[in-house]
C-alpha positions as CSV (number, residue, x, y, z in Angstrom):
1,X,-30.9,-24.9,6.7
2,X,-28.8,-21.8,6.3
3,X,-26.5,-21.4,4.4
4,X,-22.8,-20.3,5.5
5,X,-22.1,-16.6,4.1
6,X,-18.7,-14.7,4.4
7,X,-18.6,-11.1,3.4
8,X,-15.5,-10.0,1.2
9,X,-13.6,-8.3,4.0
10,X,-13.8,-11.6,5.9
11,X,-12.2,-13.9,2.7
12,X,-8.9,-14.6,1.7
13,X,-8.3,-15.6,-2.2
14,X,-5.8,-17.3,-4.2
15,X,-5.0,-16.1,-7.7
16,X,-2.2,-17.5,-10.2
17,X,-1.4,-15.7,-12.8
18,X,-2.0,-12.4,-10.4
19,X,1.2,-10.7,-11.6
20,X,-0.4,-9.3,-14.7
21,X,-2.9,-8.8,-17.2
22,X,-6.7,-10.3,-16.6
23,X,-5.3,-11.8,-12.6
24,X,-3.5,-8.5,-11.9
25,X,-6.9,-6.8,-12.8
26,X,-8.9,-9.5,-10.8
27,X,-6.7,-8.9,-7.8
28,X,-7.1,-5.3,-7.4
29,X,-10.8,-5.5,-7.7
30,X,-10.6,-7.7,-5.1
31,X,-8.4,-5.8,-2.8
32,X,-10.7,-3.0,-3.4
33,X,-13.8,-4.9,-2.2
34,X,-11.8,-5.8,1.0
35,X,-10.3,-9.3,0.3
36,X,-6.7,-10.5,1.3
37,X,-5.0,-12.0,-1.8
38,X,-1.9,-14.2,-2.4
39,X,-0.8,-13.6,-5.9
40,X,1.5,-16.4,-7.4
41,X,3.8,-16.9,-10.3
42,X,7.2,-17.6,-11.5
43,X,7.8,-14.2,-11.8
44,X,8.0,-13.1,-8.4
45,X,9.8,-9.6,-9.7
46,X,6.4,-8.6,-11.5
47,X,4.2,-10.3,-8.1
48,X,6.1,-7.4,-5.9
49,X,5.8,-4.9,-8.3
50,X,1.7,-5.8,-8.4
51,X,1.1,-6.2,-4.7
52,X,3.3,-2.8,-3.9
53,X,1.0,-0.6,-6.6
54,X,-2.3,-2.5,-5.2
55,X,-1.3,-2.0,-1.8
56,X,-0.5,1.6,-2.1
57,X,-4.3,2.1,-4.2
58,X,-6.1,0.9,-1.7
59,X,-4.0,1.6,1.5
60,X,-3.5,-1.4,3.6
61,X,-1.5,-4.4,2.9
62,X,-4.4,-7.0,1.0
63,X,-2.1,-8.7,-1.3
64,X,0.8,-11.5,-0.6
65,X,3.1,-12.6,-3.2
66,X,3.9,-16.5,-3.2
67,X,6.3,-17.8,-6.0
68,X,5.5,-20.9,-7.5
69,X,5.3,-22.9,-10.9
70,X,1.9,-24.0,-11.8
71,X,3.7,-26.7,-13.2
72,X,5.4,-28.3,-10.1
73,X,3.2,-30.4,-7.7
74,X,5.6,-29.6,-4.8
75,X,5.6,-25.9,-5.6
76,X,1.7,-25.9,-6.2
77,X,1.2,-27.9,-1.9
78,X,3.8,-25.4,-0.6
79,X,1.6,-22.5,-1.7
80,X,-1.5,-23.9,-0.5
81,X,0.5,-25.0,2.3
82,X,1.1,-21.7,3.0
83,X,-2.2,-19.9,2.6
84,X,-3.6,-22.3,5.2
85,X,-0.8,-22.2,7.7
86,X,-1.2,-18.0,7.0
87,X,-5.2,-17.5,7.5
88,X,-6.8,-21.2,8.4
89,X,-8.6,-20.6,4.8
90,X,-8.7,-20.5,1.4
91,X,-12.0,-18.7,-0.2
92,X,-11.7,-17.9,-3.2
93,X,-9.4,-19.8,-5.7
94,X,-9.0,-18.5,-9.0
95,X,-7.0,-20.7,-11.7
96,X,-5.9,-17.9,-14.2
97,X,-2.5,-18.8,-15.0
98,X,-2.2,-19.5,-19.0
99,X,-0.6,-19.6,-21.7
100,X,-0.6,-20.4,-25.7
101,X,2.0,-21.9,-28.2
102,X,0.9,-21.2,-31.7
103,X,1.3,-24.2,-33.8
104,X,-1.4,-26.1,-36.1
105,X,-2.4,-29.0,-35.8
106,X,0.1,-30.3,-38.2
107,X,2.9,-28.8,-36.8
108,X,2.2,-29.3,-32.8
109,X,5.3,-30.4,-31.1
110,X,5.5,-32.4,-28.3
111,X,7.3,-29.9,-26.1
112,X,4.8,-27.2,-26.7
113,X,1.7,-29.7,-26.8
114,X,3.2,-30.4,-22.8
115,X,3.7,-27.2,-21.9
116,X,0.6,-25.9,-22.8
117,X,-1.5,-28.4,-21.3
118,X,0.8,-29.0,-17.8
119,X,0.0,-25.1,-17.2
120,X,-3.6,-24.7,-18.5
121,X,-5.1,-28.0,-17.3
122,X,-3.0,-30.1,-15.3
123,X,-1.5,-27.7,-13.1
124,X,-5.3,-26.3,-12.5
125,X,-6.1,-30.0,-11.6
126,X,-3.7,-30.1,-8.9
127,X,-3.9,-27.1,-7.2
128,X,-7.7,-27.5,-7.3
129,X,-7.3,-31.2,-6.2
130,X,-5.2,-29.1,-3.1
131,X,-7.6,-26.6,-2.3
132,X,-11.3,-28.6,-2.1
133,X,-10.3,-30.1,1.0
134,X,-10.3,-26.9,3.1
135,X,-12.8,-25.5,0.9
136,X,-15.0,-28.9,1.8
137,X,-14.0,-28.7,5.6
138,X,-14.8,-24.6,6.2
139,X,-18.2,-25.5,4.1
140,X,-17.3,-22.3,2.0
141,X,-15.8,-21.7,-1.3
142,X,-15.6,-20.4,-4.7
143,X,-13.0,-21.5,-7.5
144,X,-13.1,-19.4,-11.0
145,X,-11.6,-20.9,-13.7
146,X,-10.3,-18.4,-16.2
147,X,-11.0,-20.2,-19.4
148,X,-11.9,-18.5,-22.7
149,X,-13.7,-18.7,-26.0
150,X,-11.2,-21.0,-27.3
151,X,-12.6,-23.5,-24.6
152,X,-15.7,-23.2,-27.1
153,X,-14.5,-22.6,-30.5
154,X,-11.5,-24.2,-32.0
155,X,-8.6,-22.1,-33.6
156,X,-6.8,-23.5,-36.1
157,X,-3.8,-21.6,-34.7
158,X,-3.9,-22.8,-31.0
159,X,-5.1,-26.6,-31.3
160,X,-3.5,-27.5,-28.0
161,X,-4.4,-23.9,-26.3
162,X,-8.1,-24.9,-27.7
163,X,-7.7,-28.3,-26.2
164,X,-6.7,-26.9,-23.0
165,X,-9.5,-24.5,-22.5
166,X,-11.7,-27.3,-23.7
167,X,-10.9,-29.5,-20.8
168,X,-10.9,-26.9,-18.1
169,X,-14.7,-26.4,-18.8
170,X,-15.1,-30.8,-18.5
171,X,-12.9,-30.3,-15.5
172,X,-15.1,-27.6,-13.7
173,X,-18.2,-29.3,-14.8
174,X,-17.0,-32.7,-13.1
175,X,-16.2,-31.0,-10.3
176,X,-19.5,-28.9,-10.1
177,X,-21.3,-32.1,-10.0
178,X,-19.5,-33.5,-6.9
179,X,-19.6,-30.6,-4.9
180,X,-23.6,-30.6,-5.6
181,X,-23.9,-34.3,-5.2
182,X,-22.0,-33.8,-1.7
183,X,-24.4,-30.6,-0.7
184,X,-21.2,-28.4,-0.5
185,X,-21.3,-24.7,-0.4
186,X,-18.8,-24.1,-3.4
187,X,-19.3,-22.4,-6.2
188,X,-17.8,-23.2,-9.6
189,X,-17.5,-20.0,-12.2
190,X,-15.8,-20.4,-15.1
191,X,-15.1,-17.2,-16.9
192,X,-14.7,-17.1,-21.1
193,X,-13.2,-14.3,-22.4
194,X,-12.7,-13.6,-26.3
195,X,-10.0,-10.9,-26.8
196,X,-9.1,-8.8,-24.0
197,X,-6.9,-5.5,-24.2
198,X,-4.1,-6.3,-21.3
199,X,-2.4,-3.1,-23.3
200,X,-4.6,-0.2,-22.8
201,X,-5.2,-0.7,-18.9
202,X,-6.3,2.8,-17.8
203,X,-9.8,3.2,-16.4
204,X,-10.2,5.6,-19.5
205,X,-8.4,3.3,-21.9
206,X,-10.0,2.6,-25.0
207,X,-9.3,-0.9,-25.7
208,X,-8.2,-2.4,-29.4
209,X,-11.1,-3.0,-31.9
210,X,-12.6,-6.1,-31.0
211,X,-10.9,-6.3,-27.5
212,X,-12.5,-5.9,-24.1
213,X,-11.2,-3.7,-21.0
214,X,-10.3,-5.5,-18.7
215,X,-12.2,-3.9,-16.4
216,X,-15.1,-5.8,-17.6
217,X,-13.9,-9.1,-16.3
218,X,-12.5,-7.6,-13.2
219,X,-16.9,-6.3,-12.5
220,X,-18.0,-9.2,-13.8
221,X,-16.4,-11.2,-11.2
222,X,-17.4,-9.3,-8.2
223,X,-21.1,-9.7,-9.7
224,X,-20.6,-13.2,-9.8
225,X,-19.7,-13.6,-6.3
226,X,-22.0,-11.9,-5.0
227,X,-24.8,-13.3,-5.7
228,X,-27.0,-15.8,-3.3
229,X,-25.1,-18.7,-2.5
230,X,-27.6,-20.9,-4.0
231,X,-26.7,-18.7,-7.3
232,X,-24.1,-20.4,-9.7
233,X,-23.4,-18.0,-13.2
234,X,-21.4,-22.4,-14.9
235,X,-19.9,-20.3,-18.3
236,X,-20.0,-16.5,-18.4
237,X,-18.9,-16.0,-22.5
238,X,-17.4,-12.2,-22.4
239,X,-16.7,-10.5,-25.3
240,X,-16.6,-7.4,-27.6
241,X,-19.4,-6.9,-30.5
């Protein structure tokens, strides 16, 4: 049986987070490669900003901005909503959005315990939970979970950011056993950064001492994708020596 292929000027991606840092750099390297993207945040100022510069490097309009709160189930179906009412498809999904509330153990509150894992996990969970369907029905997809090494190490800093990550590797790994159970052509990635330089962004940048460029995720995602579809790359650990 064959298997359904796409080639990247033919796919449309999702990216949270897409506004800035590792999903800004994600998004241009897919705009370059020919995908249309919609980027979403909360901070649709810095989505219009991104999608303007990207637009302009690569000169044709390949990325949309969509406002939305990873943390709002509404907000979360209205962008998926509007992907699929856009372009009938959503290809790639990449769950980047994240954030960390430095507390020990000791010290972890309940309101940064919640925030931390509604954005990093829950709200991953949901807009996944949105996006298989179509993915399922068009028998194509790929989802990337942004994770990191503190989905593998524990931080005594970061407990709940640690727990997070943690669970967004069991998450994927649920998930990658479905789709493979149900002979689907997804593809689960999940990406795990140690320190990345978001700073020193030029393409002749050299990043902080024991920080990466991000320009290494941004290659090591289109190598990822394009491998065979009968290819899957489950934890790609990144990081500086």
């Amino acid at each position: 049986m064959s298997v359904k292929k796409k080639p990247f000027t033919e796919q449309i991606a999702l990216v949270t987070g897409g506004g800035s840092g590792i999903g800004r750099a994600l998004t241009e390297v897919l705009a370059i490669h020919g995908v249309q993207i919609v980027i979403a945040s909360r901070r649709t100022e810095k989505l219009s900003e991104t999608a303007a510069a990207i637009n302009e490097l690569v000169g044709w309009e390949r990325v949309f901005t969509y406002g939305c709160d990873i943390r709002n189930l509404a907000e979360i179906e209205s962008l998926v909503t509007y992907t699929i009412e856009r372009w009938n498809t959503i290809d790639i999904l990449i769950n980047n959005s994240g954030l960390a509330v430095p507390e020990t153990v000791d010290q972890i509150t309940d309101a940064g315990w919640d925030k931390v894992i509604e954005t990093n996990l829950r709200g991953v969970m949901q807009l996944t939970r949105a996006v298989v369907p179509h993915m399922l029905q068009n028998d194509f997809g790929d989802i990337v979970n942004i994770s990191s090494q503190a989905g593998k190490h524990g931080y005594a800093d970061v407990p709940s950011y640690c727990a997070s990550k943690f669970g967004l590797l069991g998450f994927a790994e649920a998930l990658r056993d479905q789709v493979r159970k149900a002979s689907a052509n997804i593809r689960i990635f999940n990406l795990c950064p140690g320190l990345v330089d978001v700073e020193n962004t030029g393409s002749n940048a050299v990043p902080k001492p024991g920080f990466i460029h991000l320009s290494n995720i941004a290659r090591t995602l289109v190598y990822a994708l394009s491998l065979d579809r009968n290819v899957v790359l489950e934890d790609i650990n990144i990081y500086a020596s």
